[in-house]
C-alpha positions in Angstrom: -27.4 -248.3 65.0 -26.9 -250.2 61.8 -23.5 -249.8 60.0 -21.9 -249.6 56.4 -22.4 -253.1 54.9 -19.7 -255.3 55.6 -19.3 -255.8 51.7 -18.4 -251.6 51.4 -15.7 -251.8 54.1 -14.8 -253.8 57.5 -12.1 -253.0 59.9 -8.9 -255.7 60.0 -6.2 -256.2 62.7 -3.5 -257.3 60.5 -1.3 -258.5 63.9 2.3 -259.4 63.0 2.1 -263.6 63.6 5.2 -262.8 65.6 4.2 -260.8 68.6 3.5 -262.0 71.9 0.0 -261.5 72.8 -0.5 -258.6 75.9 -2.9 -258.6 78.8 -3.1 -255.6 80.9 -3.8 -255.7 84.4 -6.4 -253.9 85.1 -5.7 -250.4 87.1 -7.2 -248.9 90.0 -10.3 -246.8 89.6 -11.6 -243.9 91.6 -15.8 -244.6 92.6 -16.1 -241.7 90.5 -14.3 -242.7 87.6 -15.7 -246.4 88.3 -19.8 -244.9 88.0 -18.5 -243.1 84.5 -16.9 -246.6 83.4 -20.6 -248.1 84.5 -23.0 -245.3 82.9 -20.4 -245.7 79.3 -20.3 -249.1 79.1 -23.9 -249.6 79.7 -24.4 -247.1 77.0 -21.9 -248.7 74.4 -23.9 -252.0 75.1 -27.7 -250.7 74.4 -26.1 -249.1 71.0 -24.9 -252.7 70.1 -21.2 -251.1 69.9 -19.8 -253.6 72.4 -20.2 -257.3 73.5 -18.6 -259.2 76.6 -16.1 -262.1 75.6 -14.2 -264.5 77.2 -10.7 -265.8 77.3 -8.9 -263.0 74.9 -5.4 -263.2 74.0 -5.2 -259.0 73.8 -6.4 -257.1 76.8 -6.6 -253.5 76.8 -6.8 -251.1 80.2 -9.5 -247.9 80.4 -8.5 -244.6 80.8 -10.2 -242.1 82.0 -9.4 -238.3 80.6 -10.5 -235.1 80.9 -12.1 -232.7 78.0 -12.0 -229.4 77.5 -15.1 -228.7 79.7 -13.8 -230.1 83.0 -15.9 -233.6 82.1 -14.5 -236.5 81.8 -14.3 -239.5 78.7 -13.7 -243.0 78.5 -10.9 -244.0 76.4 -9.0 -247.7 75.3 -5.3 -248.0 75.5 -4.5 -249.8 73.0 -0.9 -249.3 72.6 0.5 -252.6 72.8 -2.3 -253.9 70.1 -1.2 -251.3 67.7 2.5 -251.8 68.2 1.8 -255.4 66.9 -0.2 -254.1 64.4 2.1 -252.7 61.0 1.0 -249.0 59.7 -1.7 -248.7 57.0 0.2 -246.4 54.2 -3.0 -244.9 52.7 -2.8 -241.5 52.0 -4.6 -239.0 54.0 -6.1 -235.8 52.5 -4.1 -232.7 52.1 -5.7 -229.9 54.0 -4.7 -227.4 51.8 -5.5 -228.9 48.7 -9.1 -229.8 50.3 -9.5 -225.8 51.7 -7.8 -224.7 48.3 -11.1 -226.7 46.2 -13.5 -225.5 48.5 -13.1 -221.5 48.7 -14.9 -219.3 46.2 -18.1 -221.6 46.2 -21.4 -219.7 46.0 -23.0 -222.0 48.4 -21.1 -224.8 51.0 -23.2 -227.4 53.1 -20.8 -229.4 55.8 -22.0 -232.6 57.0 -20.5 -234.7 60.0 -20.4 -238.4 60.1 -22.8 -239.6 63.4 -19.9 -241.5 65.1 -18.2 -242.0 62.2 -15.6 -244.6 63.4 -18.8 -247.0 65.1 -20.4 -246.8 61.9 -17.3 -249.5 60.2 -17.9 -253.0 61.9 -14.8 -254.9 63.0 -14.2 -258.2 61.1 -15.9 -261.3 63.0 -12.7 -263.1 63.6 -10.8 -259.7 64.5 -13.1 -258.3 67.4 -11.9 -260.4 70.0 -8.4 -258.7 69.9 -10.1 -255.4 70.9 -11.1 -256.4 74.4 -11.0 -254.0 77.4 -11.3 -254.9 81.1 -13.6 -253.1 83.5 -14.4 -253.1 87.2 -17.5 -255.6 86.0 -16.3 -257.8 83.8 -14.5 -258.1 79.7 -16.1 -256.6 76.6 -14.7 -256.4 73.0 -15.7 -254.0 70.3 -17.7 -255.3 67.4 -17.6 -252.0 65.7 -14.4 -249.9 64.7 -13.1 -248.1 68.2 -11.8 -245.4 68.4 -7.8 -245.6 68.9 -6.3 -248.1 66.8 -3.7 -248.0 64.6 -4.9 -248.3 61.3 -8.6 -246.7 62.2 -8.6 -243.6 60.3 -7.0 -245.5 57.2 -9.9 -247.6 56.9 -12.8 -244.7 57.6 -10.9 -243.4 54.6 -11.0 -246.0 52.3 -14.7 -245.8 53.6 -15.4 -242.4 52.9 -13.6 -242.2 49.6 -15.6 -245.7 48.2 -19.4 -243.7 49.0 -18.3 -240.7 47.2 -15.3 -242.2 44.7 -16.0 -240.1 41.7 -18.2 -236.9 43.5 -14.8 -236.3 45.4 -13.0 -232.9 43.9 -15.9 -232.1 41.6 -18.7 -231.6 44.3 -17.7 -233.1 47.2 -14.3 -232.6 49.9 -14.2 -235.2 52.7 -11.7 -234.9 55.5 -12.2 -238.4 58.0 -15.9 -237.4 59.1 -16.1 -233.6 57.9 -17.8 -233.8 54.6 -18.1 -230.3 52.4 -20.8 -230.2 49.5 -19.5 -227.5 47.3 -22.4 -225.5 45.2 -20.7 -223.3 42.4 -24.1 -221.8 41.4 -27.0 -221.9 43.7 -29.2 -223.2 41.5 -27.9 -226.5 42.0 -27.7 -227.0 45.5 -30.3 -229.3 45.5 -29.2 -231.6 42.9 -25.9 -231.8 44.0 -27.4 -232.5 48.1 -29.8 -235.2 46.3 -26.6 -236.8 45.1 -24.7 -236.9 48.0 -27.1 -238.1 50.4 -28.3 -241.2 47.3 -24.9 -241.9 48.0 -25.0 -241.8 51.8 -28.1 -244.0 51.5 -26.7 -246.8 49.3 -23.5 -247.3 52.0 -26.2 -246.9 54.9 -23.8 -243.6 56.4 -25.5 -242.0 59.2 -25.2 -237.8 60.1 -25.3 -236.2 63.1 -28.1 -233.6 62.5 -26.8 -231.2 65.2 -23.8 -230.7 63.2 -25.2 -230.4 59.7 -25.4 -227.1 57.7 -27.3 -226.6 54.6 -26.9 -224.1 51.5 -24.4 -221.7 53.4 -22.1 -219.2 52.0 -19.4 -218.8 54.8 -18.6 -221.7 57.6 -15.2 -223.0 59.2 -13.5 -226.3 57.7 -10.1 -227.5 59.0 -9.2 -224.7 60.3 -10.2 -222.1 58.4 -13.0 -220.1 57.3 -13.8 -220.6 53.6 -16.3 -218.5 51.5 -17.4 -217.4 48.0 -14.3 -214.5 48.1 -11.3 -216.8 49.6 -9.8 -218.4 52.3 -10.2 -216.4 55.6 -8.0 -217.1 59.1 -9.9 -218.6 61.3 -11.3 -215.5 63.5 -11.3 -217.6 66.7 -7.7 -218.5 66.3 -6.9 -214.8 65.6 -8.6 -213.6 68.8 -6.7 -215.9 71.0 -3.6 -214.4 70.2 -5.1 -210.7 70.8 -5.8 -212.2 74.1 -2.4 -213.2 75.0 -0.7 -211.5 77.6 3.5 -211.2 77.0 5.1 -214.9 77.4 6.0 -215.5 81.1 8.3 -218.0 80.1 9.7 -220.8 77.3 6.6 -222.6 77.7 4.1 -219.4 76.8 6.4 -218.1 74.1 6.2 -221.7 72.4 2.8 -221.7 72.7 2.9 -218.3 71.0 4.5 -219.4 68.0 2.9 -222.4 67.9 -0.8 -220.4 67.4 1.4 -218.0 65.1 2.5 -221.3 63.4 -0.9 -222.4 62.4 -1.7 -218.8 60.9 1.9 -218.8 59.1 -0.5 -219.1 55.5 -1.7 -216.1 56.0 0.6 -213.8 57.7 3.4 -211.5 55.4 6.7 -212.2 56.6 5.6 -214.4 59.7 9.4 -215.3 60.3 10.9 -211.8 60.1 7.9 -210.4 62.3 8.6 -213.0 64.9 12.4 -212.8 64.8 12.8 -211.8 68.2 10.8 -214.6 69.7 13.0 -217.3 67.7 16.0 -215.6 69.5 14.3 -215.9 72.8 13.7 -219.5 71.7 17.4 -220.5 71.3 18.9 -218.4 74.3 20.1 -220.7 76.9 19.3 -219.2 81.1 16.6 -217.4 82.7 13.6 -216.4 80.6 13.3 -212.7 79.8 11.1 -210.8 77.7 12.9 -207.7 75.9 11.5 -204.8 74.3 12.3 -205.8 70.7 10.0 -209.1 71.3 7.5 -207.2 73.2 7.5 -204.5 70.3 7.2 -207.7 68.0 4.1 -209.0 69.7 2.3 -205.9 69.7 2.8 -205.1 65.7 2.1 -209.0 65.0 -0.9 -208.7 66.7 -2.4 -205.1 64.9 -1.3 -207.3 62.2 -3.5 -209.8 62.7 -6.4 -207.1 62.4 -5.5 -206.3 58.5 -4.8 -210.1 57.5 -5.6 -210.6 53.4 -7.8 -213.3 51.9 -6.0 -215.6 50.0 -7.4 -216.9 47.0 -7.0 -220.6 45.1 -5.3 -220.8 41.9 -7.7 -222.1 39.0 -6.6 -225.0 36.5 -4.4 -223.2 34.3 -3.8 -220.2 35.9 -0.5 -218.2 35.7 0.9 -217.9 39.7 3.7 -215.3 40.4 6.0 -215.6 43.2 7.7 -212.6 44.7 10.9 -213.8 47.2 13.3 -210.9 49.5 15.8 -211.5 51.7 17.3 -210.2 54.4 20.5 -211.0 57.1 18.7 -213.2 59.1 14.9 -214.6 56.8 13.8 -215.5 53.5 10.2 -214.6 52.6 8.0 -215.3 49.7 4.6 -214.6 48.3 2.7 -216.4 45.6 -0.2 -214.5 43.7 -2.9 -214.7 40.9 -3.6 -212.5 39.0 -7.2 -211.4 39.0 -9.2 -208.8 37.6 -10.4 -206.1 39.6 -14.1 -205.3 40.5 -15.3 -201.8 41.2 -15.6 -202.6 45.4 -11.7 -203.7 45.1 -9.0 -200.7 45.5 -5.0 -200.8 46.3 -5.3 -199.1 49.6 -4.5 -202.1 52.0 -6.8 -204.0 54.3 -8.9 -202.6 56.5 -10.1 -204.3 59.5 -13.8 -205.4 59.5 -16.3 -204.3 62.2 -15.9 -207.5 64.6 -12.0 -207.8 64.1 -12.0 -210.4 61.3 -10.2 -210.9 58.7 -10.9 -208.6 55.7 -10.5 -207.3 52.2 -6.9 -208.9 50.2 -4.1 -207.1 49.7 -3.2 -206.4 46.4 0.8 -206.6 44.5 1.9 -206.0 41.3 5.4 -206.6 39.3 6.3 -207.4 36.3 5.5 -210.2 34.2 8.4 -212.5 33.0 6.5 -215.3 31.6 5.7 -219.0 32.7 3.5 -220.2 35.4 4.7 -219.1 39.0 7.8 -216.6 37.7 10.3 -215.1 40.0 9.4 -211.2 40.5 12.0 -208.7 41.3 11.8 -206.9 44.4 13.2 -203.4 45.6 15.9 -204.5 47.9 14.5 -206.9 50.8 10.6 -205.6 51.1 7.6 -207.5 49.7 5.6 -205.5 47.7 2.8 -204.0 49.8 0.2 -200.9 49.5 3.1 -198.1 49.6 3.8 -197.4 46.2 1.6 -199.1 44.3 0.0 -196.1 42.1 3.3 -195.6 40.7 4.5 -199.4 40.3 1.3 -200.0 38.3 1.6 -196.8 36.1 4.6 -198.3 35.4 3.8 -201.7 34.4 0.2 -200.3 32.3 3.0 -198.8 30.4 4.9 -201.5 29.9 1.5 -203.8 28.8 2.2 -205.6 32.1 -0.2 -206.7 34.9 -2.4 -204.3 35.5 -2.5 -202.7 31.8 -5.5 -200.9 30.8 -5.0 -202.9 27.7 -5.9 -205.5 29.1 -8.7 -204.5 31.8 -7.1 -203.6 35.3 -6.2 -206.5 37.3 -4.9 -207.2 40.7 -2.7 -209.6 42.5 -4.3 -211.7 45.0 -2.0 -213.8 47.4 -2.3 -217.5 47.5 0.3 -218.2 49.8 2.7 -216.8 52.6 5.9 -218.4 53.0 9.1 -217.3 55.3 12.0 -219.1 57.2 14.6 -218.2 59.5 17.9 -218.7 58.1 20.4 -220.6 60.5 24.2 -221.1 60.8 25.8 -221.4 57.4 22.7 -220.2 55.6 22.7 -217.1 57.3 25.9 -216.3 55.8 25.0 -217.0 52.2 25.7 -213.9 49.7 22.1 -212.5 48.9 21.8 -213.9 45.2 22.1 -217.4 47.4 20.2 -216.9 49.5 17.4 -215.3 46.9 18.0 -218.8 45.0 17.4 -221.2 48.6 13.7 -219.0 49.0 13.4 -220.1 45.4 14.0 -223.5 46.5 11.6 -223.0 49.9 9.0 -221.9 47.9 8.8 -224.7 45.5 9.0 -227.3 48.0 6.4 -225.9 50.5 4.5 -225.1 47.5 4.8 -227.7 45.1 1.3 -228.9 44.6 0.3 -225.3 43.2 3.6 -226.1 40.4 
């Protein structure tokens, strides 16, 4: 398969002079495992990907792992290569800033880079350091492999040189995931023309099977991203509706951990999941008590009624609402938005299928500046109860959600909530309102 050009990016070693060159021995092999080895490296050799060599100073072992399916893959361990090999410092993409730029599109296309890491060739006098040791004999890469240090760095650089100035006006690229964003269908074409003119002047391959065109919904990172928001991913939603009660340490950790990667979405995550933390720091047997089974069965008819969080626009005013309680710090930041006809204040219900659905909506006061501090009623987030009176309220006051001004809604961007430990558990409330300030704007700094 041709590659870029060697003139748009190659792949360097960068060894410190100083180490001690390391050959593996080679390990033992099941036949099994020794027939996959075969059938792989036959394959890597009719693509061109590898080459046999002789007399290398670095030689690597195979390993053998299984996926997901039962199968098994070939893999390189290159550990004692990359330990000789200093860090790359480039800067990988922030997922939430790429996620942030992509929702409320009216059309997204994804494309996936065919073997993205095979597509950068190794330098000429580097490829010899990449060698591996089979059953039948030594072979070197002579493109990129996967599993070295500074690998994804370099894709990177890659990536961001085809698309340079396309990236956060039309295009989002995360290693091989690449996102054409349409704002108005009408210029889906033009913009696909101009990404794949540039895919064609670095000689970038796709992978077809994994290519969608001129959608308005589709999972990146994560997430499910659309014309109305940023959605949690349904699949990652289900699996937790499918958990039975923790056993032990090791399912309540893998509890939170799913919990964890939903925490952007999910109202008080830490106060709701209080009683698993506790769990988490008791010392002796493992038991499950009523207060976390209670816990897990709210958290997950929860999970049915999550909101779609929107992305701030350039120049948009952000409010941030914080509460407090004993034990957790929460905090909210929302846009203000107008509200269309198919919106109401009534709360989220669940759509047919158990996805996520339609945003809930907050209002408070205005105080003025980009991402104020709104006052809440003791230590509750404002949420659907109440919010016919709080916004007759503030329309009388020429606040958010005025008829003077068109009625608006709040829209949350972000949900944000730790548990307070040891000395910060005993800080008097105005403290503790003033460290969720402080939460908030570091977890949240690149909306500030």
């Amino acid at each position: 398969m041709p590659g870029i050009p060697r003139e748009v990016i190659e792949h360097r070693l960068k060894i410190n002079p100083n180490a001690k060159p390391v050959r593996q021995k080679p390990r033992r092999q099941s036949v099994e495992r020794q027939d996959l080895i075969r059938q792989e490296v036959r394959k890597l050799l009719d693509a061109g990907f590898i080459e046999e060599v002789h007399h290398p100073e670095w030689l690597a072992n195979l390993v053998v792992v299984p996926k997901a399916n039962g199968k098994l893959r070939m893999c390189i361990d290159y550990t004692s290569l990359n330990k000789a090999c200093p860090p790359d410092p480039y800067p990988l993409p922030r997922i939430d800033q790429i996620v942030d730029s992509t929702s409320g599109c009216e059309l997204l296309s994804f494309l996936d880079a065919y073997s993205g890491f095979h597509q950068i060739r190794m330098n000429e006098e580097d490829k010899r350091h990449t060698a591996f040791v089979t059953v039948d004999g030594l072979y070197c890469y002579v493109v990129m492999p996967y599993g070295l240090r500074n690998a994804l760095p370099t894709f990177l650089r890659g990536m961001n040189f085809t698309f340079r100035d396309l990236i956060r006006n039309i295009v989002e690229v995360y290693v091989d995931d690449i996102v054409v964003k349409t704002r108005e269908g009408s210029t889906l074409l033009e913009d696909l023309t101009l990404v794949f003119d540039r895919l064609r002047t670095t000689r970038t391959k796709l992978n077809p099977e994994k290519c969608v065109f001129g959608v308005s919904a589709g999972k990146l990172l994560g997430f499910l991203v659309s014309h109305r928001g940023i959605e949690a991913n349904p699949t990652k939603i289900r699996a937790i509706e499918a958990m039975r009660p923790p056993a032990c340490i090791k399912d309540l950790q893998k509890l939170t951990g799913s919990l964890a990667a939903l925490s952007r979405f999910i109202l008080r995550l830490a106060e709701r999941a209080l009683p698993f933390f506790k769990l988490l720091r008791k010392s002796g047997p493992f038991i499950w008590t009523e207060e976390a089974e209670q816990a897990f069965q709210e958290l997950k008819q929860h999970l049915t009624t999550l909101s779609i969080l929107v992305a701030p626009e350039p120049g948009e005013t952000l409010y941030l609402y914080l509460a407090a309680t004993s034990e957790v710090v929460s905090m909210v930041l929302v846009a203000e938005r107008p509200e269309h006809p198919h919106e109401g204040g009534t709360g989220t219900p669940r759509v047919e299928g158990g996805g996520p659905s339609t945003a809930e909506t907050t209002t408070g006061s205005e105080t003025g500046g980009p991402a104020d501090t709104l006052p809440c009623q003791g230590s509750e987030l404002p949420e659907a109860e109440g919010r016919a009176a709080q916004e007759a309220d503030l329309a009388k006051a020429g606040g958010p959600g005025s008829s003077a001004r068109g009625r608006t809604t709040q829209r949350p961007v972000y949900y944000v909530s730790e548990v307070l430990h040891g000395a910060k558990a005993r800080y008097l409330e105005t403290h503790k309102f003033a460290y969720a300030l402080l939460v908030a704007s570091r977890k949240l700094r690149h909306y500030f």
